[in-house]
TIROLUM-610482 format. One record per residue (C-alpha): residue number from 1; residue in one letter; x, y, z. Coordinates in steps of 0.02 Angstrom, whole numbers, padded with zeros to 5 digits. Layout:
<pos->NUM&code->a&c1->X&c2->Y&c3->Z> .
...
//
This chain:
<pos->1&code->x&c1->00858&c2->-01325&c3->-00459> .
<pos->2&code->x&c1->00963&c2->-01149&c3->-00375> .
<pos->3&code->x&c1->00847&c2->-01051&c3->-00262> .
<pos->4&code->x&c1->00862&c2->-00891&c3->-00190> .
<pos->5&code->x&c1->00786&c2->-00825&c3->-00064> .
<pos->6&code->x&c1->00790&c2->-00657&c3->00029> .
<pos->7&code->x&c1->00756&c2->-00634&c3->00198> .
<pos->8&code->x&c1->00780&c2->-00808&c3->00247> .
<pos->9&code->x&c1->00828&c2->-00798&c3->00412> .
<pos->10&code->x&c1->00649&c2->-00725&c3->00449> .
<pos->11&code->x&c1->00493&c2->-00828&c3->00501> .
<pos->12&code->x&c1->00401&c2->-00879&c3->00329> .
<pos->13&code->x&c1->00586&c2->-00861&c3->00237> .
<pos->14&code->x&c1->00680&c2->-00987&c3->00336> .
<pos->15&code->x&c1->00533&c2->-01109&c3->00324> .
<pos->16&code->x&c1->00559&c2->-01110&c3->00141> .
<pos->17&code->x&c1->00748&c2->-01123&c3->00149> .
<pos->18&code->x&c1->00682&c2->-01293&c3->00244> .
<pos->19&code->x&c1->00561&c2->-01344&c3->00106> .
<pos->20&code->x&c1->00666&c2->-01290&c3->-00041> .
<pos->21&code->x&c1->00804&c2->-01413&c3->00037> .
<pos->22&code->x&c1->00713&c2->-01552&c3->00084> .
<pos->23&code->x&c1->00647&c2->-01543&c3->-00096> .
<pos->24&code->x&c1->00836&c2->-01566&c3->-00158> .
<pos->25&code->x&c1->00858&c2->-01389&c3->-00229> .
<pos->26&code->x&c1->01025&c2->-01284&c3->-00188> .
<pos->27&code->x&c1->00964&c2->-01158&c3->-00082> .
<pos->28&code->x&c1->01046&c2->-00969&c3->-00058> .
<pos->29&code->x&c1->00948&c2->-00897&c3->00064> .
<pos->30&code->x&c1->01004&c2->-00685&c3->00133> .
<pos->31&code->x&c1->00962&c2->-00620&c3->00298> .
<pos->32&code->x&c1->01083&c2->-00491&c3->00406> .
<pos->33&code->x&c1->01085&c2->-00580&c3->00575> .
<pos->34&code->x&c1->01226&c2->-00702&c3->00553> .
<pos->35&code->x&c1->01164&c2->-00795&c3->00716> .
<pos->36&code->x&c1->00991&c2->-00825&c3->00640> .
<pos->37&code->x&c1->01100&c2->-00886&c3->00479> .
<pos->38&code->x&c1->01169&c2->-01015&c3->00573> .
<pos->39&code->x&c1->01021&c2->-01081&c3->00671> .
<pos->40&code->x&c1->00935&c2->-01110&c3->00457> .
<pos->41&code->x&c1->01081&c2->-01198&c3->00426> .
<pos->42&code->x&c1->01069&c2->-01299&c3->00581> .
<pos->43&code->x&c1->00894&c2->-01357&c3->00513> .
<pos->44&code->x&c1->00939&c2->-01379&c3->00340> .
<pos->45&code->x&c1->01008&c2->-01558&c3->00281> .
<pos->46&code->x&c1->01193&c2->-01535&c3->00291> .
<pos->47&code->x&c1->01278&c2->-01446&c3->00158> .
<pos->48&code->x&c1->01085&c2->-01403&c3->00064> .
<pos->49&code->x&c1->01088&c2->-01213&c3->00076> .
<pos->50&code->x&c1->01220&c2->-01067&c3->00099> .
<pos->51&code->x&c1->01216&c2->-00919&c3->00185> .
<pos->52&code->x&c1->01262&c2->-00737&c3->00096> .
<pos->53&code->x&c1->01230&c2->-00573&c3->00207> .
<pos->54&code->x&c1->01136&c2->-00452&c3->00137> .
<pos->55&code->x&c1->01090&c2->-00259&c3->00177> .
<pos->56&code->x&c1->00968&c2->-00197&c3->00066> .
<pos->57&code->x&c1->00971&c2->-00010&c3->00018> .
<pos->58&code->x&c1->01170&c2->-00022&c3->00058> .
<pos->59&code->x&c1->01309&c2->00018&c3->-00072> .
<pos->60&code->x&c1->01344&c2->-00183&c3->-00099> .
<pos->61&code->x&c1->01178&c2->-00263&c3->-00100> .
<pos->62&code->x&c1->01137&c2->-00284&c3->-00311> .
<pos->63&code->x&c1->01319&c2->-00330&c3->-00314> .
<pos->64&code->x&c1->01295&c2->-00459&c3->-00217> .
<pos->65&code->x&c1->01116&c2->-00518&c3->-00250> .
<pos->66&code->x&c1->01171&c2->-00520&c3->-00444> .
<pos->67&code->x&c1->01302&c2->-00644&c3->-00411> .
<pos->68&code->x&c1->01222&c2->-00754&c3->-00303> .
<pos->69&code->x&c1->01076&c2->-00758&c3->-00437> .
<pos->70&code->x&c1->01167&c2->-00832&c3->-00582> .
<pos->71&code->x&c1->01112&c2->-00975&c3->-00645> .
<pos->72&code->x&c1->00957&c2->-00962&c3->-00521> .
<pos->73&code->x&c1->00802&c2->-01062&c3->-00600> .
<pos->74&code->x&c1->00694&c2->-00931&c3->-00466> .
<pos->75&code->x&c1->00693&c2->-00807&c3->-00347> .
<pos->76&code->x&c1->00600&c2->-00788&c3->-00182> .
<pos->77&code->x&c1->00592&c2->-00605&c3->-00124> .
<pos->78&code->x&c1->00521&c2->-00635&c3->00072> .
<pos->79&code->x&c1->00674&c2->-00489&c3->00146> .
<pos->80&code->x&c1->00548&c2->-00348&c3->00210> .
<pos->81&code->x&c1->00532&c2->-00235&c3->00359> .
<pos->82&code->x&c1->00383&c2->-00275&c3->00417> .
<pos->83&code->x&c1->00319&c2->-00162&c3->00588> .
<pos->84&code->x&c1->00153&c2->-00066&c3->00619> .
<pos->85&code->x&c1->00274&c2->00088&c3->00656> .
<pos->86&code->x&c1->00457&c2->00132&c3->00595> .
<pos->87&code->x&c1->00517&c2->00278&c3->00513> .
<pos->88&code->x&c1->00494&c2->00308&c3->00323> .
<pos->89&code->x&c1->00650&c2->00288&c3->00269> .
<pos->90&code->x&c1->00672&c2->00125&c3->00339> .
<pos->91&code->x&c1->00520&c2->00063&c3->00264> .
<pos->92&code->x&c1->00571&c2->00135&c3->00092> .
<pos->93&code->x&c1->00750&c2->00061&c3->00086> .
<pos->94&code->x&c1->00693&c2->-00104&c3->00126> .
<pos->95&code->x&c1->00553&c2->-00132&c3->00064> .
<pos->96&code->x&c1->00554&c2->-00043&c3->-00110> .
<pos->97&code->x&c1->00744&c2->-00011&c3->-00148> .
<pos->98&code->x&c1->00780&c2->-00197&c3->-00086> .
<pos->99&code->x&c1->00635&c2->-00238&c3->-00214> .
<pos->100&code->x&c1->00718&c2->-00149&c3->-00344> .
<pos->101&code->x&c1->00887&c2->-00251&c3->-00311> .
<pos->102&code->x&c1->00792&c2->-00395&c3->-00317> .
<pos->103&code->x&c1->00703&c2->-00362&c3->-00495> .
<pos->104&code->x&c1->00892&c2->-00303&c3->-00561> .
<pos->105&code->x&c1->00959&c2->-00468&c3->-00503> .
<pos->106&code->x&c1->00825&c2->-00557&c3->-00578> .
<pos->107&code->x&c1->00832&c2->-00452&c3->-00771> .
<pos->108&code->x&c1->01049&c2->-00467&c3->-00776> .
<pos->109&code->x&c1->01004&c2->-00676&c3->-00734> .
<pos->110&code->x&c1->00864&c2->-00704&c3->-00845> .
<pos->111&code->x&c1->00803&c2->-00780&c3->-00699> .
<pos->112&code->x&c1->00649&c2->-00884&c3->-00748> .
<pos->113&code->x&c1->00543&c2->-00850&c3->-00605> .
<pos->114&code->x&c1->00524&c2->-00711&c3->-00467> .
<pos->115&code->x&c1->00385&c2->-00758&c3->-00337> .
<pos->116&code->x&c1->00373&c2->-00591&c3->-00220> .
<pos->117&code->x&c1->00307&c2->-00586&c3->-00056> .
<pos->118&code->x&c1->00171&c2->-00450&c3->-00017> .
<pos->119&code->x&c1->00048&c2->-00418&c3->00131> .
<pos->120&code->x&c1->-00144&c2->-00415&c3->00137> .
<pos->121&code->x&c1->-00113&c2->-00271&c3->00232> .
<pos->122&code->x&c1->-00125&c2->-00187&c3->00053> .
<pos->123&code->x&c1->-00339&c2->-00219&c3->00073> .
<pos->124&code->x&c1->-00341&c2->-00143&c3->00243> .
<pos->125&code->x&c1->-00436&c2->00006&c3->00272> .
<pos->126&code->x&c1->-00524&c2->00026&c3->00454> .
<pos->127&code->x&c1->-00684&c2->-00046&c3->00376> .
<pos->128&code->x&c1->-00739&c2->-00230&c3->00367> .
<pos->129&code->x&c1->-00718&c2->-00333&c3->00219> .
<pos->130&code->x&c1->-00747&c2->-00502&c3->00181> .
<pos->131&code->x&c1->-00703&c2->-00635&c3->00056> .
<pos->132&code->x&c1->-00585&c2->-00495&c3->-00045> .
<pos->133&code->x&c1->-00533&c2->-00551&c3->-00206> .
<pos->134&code->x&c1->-00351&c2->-00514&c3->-00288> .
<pos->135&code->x&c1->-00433&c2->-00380&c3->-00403> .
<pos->136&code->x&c1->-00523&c2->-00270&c3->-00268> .
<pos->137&code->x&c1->-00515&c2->-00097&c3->-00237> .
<pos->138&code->x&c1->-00373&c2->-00031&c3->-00126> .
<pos->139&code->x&c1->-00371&c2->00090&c3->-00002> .
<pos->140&code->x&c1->-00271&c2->00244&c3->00060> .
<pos->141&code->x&c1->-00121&c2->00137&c3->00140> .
<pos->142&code->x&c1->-00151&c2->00133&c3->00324> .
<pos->143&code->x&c1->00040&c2->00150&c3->00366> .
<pos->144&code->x&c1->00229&c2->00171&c3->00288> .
<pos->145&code->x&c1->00233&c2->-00026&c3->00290> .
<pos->146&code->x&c1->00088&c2->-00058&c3->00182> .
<pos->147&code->x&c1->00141&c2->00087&c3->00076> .
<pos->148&code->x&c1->00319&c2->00032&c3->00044> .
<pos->149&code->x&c1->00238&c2->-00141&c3->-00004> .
<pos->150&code->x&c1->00128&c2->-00049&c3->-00108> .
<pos->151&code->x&c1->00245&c2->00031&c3->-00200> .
<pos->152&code->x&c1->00374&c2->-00122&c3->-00227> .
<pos->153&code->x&c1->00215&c2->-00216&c3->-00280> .
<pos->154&code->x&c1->00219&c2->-00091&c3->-00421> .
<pos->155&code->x&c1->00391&c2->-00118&c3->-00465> .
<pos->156&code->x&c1->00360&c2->-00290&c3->-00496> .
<pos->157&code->x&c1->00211&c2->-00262&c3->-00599> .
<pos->158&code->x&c1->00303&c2->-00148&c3->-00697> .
<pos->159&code->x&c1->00466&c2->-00254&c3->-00732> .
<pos->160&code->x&c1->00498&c2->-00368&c3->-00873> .
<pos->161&code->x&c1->00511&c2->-00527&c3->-00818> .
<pos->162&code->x&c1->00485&c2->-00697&c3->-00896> .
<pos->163&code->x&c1->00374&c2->-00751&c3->-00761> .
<pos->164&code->x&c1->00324&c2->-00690&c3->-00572> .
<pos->165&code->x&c1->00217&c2->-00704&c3->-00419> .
<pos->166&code->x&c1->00143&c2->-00624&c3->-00314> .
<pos->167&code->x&c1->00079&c2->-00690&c3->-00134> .
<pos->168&code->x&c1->-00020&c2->-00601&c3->-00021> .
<pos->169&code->x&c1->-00013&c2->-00724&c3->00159> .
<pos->170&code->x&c1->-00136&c2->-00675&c3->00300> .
<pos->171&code->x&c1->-00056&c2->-00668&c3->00479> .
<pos->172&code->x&c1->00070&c2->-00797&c3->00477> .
<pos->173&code->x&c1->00089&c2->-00886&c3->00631> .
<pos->174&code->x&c1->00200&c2->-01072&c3->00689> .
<pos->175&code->x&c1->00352&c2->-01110&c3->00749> .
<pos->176&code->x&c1->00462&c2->-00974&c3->00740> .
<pos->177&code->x&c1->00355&c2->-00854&c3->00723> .
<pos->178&code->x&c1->00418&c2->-00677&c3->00831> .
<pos->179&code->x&c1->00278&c2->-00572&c3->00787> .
<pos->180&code->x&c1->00082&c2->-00604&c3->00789> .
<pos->181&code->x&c1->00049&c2->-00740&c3->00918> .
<pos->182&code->x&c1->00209&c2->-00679&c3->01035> .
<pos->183&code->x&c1->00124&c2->-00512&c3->01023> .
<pos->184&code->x&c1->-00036&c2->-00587&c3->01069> .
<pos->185&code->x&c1->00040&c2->-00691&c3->01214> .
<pos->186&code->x&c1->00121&c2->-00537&c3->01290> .
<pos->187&code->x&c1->-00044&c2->-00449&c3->01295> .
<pos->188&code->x&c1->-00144&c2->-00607&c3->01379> .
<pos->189&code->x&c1->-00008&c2->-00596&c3->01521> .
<pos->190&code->x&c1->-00020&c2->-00402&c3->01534> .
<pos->191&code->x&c1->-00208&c2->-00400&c3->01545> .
<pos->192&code->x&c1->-00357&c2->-00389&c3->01467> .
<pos->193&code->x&c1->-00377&c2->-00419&c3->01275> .
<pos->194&code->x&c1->-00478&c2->-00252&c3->01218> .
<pos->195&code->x&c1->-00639&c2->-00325&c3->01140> .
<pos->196&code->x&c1->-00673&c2->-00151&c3->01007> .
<pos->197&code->x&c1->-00830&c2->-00188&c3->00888> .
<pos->198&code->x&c1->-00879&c2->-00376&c3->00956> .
<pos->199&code->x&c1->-00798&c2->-00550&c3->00966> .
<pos->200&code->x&c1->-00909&c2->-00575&c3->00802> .
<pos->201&code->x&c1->-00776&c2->-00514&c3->00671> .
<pos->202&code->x&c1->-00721&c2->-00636&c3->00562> .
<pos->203&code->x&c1->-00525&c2->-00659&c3->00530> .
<pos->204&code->x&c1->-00404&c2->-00760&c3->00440> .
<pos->205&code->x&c1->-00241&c2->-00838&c3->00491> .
<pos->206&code->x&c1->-00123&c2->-00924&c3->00390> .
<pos->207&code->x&c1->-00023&c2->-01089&c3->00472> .
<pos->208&code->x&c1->00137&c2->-01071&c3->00402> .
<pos->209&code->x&c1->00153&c2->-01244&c3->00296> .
<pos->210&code->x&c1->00002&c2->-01179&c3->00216> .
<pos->211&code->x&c1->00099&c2->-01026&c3->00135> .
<pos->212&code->x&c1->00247&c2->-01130&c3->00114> .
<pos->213&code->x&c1->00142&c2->-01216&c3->-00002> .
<pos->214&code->x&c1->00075&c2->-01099&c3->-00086> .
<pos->215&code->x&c1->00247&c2->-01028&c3->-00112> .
<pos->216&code->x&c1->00320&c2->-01176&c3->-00176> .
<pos->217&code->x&c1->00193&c2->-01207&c3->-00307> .
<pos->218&code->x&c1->00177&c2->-01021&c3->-00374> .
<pos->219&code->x&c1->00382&c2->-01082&c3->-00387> .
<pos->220&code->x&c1->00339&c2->-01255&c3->-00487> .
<pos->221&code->x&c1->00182&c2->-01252&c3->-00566> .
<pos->222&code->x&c1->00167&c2->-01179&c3->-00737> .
<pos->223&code->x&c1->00068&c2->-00990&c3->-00711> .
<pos->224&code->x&c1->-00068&c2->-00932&c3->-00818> .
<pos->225&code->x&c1->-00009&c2->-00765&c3->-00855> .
<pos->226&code->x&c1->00135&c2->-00678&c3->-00843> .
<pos->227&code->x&c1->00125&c2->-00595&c3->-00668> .
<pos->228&code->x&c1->-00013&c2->-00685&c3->-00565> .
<pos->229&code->x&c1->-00060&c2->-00617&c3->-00407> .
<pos->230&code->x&c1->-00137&c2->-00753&c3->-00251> .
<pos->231&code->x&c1->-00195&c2->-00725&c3->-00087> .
<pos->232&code->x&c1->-00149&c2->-00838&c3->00038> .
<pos->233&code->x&c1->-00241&c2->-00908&c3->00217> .
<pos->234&code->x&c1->-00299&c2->-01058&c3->00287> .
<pos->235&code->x&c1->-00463&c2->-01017&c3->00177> .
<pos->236&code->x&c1->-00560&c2->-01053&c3->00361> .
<pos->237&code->x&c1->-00628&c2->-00896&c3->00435> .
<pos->238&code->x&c1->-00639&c2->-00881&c3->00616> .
<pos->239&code->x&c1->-00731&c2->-00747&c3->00723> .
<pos->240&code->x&c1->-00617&c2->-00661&c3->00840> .
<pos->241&code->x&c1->-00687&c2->-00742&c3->01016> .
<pos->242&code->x&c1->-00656&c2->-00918&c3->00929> .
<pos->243&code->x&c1->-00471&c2->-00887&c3->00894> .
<pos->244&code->x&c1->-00443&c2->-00786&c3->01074> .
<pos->245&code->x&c1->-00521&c2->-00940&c3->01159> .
<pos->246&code->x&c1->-00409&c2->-01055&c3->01044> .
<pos->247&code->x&c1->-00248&c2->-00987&c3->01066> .
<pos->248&code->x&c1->-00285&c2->-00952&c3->01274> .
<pos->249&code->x&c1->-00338&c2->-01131&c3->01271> .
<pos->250&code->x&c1->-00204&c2->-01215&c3->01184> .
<pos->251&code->x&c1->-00035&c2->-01085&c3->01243> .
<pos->252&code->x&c1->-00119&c2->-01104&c3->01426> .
<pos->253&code->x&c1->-00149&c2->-00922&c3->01465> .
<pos->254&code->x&c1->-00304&c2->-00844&c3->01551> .
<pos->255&code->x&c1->-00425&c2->-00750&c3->01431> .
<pos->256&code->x&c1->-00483&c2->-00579&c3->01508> .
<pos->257&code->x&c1->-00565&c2->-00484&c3->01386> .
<pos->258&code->x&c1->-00638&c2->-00296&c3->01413> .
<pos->259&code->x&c1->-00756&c2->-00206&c3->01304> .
<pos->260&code->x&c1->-00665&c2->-00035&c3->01226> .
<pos->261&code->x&c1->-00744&c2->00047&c3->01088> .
<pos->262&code->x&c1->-00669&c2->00086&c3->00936> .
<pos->263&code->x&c1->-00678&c2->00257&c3->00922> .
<pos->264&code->x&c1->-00606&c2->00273&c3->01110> .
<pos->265&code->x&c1->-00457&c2->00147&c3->01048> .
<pos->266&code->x&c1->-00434&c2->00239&c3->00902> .
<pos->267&code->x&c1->-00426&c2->00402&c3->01005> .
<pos->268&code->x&c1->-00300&c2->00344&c3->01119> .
<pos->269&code->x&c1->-00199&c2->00246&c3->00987> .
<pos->270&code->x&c1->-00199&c2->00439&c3->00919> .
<pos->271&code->x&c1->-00124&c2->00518&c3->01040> .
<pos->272&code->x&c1->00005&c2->00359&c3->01103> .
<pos->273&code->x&c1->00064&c2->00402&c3->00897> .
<pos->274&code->x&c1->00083&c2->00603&c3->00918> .
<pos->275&code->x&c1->00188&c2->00559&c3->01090> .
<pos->276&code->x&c1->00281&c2->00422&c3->00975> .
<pos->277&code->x&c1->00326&c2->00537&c3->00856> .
<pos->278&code->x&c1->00361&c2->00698&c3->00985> .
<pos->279&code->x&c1->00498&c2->00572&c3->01073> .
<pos->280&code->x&c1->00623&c2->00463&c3->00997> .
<pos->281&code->x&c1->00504&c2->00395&c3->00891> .
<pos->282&code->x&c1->00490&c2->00212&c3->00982> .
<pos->283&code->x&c1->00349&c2->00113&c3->00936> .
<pos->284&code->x&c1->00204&c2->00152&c3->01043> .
<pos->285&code->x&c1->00118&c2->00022&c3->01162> .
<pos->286&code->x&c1->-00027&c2->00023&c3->00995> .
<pos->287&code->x&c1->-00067&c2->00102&c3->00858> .
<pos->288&code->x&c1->-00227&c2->00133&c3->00767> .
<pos->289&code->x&c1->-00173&c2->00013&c3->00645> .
<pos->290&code->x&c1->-00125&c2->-00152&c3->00761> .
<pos->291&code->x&c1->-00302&c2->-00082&c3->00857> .
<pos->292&code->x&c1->-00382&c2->-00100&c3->00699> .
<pos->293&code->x&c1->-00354&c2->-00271&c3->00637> .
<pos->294&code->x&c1->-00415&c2->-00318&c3->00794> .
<pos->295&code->x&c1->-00574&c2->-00223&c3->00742> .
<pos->296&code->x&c1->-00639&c2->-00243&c3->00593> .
<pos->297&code->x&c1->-00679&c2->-00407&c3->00480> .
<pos->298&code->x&c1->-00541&c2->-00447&c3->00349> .
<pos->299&code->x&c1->-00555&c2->-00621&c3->00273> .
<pos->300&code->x&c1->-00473&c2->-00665&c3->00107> .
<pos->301&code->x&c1->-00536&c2->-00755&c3->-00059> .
<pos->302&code->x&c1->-00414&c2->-00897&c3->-00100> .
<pos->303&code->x&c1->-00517&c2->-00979&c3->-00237> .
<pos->304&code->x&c1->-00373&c2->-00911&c3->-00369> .
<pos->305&code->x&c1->-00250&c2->-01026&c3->-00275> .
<pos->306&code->x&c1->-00355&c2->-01168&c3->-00294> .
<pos->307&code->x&c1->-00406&c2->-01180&c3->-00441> .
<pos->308&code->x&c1->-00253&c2->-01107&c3->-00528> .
<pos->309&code->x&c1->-00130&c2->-01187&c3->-00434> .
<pos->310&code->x&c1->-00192&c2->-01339&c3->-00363> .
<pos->311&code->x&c1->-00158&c2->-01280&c3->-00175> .
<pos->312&code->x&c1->-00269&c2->-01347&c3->-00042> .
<pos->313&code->x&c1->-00229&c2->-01316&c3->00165> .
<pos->314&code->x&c1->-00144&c2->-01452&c3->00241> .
<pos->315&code->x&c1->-00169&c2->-01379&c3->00420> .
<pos->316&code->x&c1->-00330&c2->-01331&c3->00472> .
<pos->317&code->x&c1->-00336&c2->-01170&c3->00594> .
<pos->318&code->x&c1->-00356&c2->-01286&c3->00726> .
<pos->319&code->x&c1->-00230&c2->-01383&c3->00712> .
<pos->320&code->x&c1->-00101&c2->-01250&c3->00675> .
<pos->321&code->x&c1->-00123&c2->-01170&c3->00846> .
<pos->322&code->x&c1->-00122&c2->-01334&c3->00922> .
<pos->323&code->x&c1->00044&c2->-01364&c3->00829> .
<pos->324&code->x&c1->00111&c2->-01196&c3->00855> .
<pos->325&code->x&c1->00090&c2->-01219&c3->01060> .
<pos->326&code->x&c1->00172&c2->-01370&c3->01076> .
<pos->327&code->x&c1->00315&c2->-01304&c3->00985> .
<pos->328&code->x&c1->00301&c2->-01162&c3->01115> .
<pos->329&code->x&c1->00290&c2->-01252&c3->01243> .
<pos->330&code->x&c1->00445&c2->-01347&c3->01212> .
<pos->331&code->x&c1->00552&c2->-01181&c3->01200> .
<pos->332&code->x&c1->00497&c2->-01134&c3->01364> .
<pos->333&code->x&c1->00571&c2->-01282&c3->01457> .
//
């Protein structure tokens, strides 16, 4: 079995570079940092999987991505920018042009499957909802990220493919990860964790050999339609003051919490934005987005996984953050 797979010198990519290997597949995984590239390989069994830079949006990239394709039996699309702020263009050459290189690659190959990578992010909208179901309603995108995922979502939905995916995983987190618990970790040490409508919001996370196996099934397992669409999570619910106490807990960090209502966070996230976008346009210290999914319930439906494709989490939330720490843990000394 050929695999390839974009992005995969990022967090959930490489993982599956990992899993597609150890599963005896021939792996081509993308990614720009050639660094990063070499640390997968490092990982890999030797001689499993082979590196090919790629720039999406640039002159080269459906060149490239249409060679590399041929003869693939499927196609993982995980290459994204993925940021609370950035500037549109950014957003739109990643994440919806390099979707469009992707879907090329795929029609010239006949490549049997294309499993894409989306965001919840697409359900957010500064409201709580709970237990949301692949088919709900979706509102106004809260930012150019969930936008440009919007939009290559509808690329794929559009394109004529023989068969594709598409997975929706819920705050990713385990070794590797450079985003949502490092981001977390950073704010423990600062100070205070702003506490916004109650510690009584209910969240999901998503261990990250959880959505590797969810991945690798919506790459194995016969689909039921055409395009099927999955959302992904540890399908255990948390409220917020159970995961802040787990993570302090487990990483060994201090838990200061202060209360900071939402509309005052959402004022000052306001104005940190308008200063953001006066300057040089660097990401400021938070934005009403990252405030808000910090605020309001968001907790995912996964029944469609189960019973369609058989999936069932092998890592409860628990013990993901108790995994994910001692991996931590070990990089620090």
């Amino acid at each position: 079995m050929k695999i390839v797979i974009t992005g995969g010198t990022g967090f959930l990519g490489r993982h599956l570079v990992w899993r597609a290997a150890a599963e005896g597949a021939q792996v081509i995984f993308t990614g720009r940092d050639a660094s990063a590239a070499r640390e997968v390989i490092d990982h890999a069994p030797a001689g499993a999987v082979r590196w090919q830079a790629v720039a999406h949006g640039e002159a080269d990239a459906q060149a490239t991505l249409t060679d590399i394709a041929h003869d693939a039996d499927a196609l993982v699309h995980c290459a994204a920018l993925s940021a609370p702020w950035g500037r549109r263009e950014a957003f739109h050459r990643a994440n919806v042009l390099g979707t469009a290189e992707v879907i090329a690659a795929c029609q010239a190959n006949a490549v049997p499957r294309l499993v894409h990578i989306s965001t919840p992010s697409v359900y957010f909208g500064f409201a709580d909802r709970l237990r949301i179901n692949e088919d709900a309603s979706l509102p106004t995108p809260a930012n150019e990220y969930v936008r440009t995922k919007l939009a290559a979502e509808a690329l794929v939905r559009k394109a004529v493919l023989p068969s594709a995916a598409i997975l929706r995983p819920r705050a990713l987190h385990g070794p590797w990860d450079q985003a949502l618990v490092p981001r977390l970790l950073r704010v423990m040490r600062r100070g205070p964790i702003p506490i916004m409508r109650g510690t009584d919001i209910q969240l999901d996370l998503t261990y990250i050999d959880n959505a590797v196996d969810a991945v690798w099934l919506a790459l194995t397992r016969p689909l039921p339609r055409p395009l099927s669409v999955y959302n992904v999570s540890n399908g255990q619910p948390a409220t917020l003051g159970a995961l802040l106490e787990a993570i302090a807990r487990e990483f060994g960090l201090p838990l200061r919490t202060r209360v900071l209502p939402w509309p005052v966070a959402a004022l000052v996230a306001r104005g940190l934005e308008a200063t953001a976008r006066l300057g040089r346009g660097k990401e400021p210290l938070i934005t009403r987005y990252s405030a808000g999914v910090l605020a309001f319930s968001q907790t995912l439906d996964v029944s469609r996984l189960r019973n369609e494709l058989g999936w069932q989490a092998s890592v409860s939330t628990e013990e993901g953050i108790q995994r994910h720490a001692r991996w931590w843990k070990a990089r620090q000394t």
